[in-house]
N, C-alpha and C positions, 0 to 999 in steps of 0.2 A: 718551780712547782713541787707540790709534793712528789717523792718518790713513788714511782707504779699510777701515774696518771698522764696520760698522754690528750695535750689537744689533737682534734683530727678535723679536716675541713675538705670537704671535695671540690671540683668543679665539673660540670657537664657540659656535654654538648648540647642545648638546649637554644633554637631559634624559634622559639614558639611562645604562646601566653600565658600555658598553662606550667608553672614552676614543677608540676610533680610529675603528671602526666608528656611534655613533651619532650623528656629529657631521651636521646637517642644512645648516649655512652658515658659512662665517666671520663674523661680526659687527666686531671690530675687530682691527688693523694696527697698531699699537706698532712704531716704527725711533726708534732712537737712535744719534745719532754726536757722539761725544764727550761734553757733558751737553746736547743739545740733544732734548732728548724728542717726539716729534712723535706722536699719536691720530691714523686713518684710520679711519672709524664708518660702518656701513650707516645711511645717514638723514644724513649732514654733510653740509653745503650747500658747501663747498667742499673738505673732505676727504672726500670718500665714497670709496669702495673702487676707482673707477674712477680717480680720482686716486691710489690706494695701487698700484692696478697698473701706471698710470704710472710711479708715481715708481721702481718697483722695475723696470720697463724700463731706466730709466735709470740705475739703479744696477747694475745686469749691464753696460747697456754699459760701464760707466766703471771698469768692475774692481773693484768692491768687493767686499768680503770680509764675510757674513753672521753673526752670532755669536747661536750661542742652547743652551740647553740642552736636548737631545731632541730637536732640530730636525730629523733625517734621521728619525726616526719621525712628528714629528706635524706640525711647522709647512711644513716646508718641502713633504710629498707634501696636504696641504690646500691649499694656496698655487696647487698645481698641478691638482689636483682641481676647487676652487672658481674660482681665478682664472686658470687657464691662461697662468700664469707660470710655466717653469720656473729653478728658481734652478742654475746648476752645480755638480756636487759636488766640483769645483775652487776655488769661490768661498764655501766652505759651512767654517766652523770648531765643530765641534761642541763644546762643554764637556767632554761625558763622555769624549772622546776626549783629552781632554787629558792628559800622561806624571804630572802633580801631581796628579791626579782618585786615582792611585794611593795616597796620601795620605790623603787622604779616606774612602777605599772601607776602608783598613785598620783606619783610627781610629773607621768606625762602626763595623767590622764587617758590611758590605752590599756584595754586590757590584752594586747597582744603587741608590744613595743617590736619595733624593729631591731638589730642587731645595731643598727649606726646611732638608733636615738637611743640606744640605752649607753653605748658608749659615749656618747658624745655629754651625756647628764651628768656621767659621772670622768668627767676631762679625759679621758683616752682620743688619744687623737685617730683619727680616721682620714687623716688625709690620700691614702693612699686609694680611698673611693672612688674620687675625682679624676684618676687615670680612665677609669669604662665611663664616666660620667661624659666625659669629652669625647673618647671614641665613639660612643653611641650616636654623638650629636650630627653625625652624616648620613647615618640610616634615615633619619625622621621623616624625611620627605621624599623618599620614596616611593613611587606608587606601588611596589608589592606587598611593602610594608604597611600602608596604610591601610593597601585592602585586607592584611590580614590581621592589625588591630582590628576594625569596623565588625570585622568577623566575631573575634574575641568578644569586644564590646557588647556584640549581642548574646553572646551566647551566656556572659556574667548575668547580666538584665534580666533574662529571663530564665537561668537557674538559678542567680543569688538576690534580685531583686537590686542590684546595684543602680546607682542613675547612670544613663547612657556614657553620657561626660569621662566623671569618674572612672567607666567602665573601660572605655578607648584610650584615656590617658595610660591608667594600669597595663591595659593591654601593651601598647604602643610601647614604655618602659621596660618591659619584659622583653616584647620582640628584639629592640635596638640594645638592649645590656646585652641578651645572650648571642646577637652578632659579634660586638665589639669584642666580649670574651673569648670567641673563637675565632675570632679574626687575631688577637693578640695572644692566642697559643699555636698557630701556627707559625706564625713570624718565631714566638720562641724556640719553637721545633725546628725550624730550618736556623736558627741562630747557636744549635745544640745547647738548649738550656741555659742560657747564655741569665745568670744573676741581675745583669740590667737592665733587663726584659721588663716591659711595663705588664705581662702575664707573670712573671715572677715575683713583680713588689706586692702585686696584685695580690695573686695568691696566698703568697705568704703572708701580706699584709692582714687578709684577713684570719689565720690562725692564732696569730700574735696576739690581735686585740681579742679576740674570744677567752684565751689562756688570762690576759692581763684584765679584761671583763670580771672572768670569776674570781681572781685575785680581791679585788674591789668590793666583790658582793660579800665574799668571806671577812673581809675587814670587814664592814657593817656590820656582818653579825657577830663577829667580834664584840663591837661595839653596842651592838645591842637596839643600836639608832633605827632600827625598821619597825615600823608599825608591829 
């Protein structure tokens, strides 16, 4: 990557429907500058969050430039919430803001693509999704978790107008992802960060493809090839 641009990616603790609202902690700190991948983990004996918020003091002062996708929604205002670091939104390069995202957004047909469908359009592999996609798949039938999709379900319906369906599925995907993910950062934590951790391909995984995403959209505009 360019010099003075760091990807950044969090994860929460989050077992709920609501992506913004049910998050109860950051758990880990994903920065990447250039291919140098670096994990910050509640529970690391010398990277723990206090050292993540460090390091991102020190990454403000020295003018670095933040890069992530969704990050003016999620990462960056929990960043602030959880660790009372604020990042500037000078210093902040959002993905979806990007002029090539336009591109993207055409050829799904979405004007709000997902982070795996825009990778995936443009051949970045994403295989490393499929690790929560599998963990999840033991929660599903649950009875506490169904009752608390069914919950969700309604509450989408009748503030966003969603169809119920729709609404329970979403729900239901959120509850069982944000289990699986904290179910596989525990196991990390008691494995002391252990690299082969399916929360550390995880994690990193997705920092990687976001740095290697805007890679992609800047060659386009390179190219010139976006609408």
């Amino acid at each position: 990557m360019t010099p003075g641009i760091i990807a950044i990616d969090i994860e929460t603790e989050n077992t709920g429907y609501d992506i913004r609202k049910d998050n109860k902690r950051i758990i880990s700190i994903q920065l990447l500058e250039r291919s140098n991948a670096k994990i910050y983990y509640e529970g690391g004996s010398s990277v723990d969050l206090i050292a993540a918020k460090n390091k991102l003091f020190s990454l403000i002062r020295d003018g670095s430039n933040f890069l992530g996708f969704n990050i003016k929604e999620f990462d960056v205002p929990l960043i602030r919430e959880f660790l009372g670091v604020e990042i500037p939104t000078t210093q902040i390069i959002e993905i979806t803001e990007i002029p090539a995202m336009e591109f993207v957004r055409q050829e799904l047909q979405r004007n709000k693509p997902r982070l795996e469908e825009a990778c995936k359009l443009l051949g970045i592999d994403c295989a490393h999704k499929e690790i929560m996609t599998e963990r999840a798949g033991k929660f599903r039938q649950l009875p506490h978790v169904i009752n608390k999709a069914k919950e969700g379900a309604s509450k989408f319906q009748n503030e966003r107008g969603w169809d119920y369906v729709f609404s329970f599925d979403y729900a239901l995907d959120k509850i069982c992802g944000g289990m699986a993910i904290l179910e596989a950062f525990n196991e990390f934590v008691e494995r002391k960060g252990d690299i082969t951790s399916d929360f550390y391909k995880y994690a990193i995984g997705d920092v990687k493809i976001e740095n290697e995403l805007f890679l992609k959209l800047k060659e386009i505009e390179k190219r010139n090839s976006f609408p």
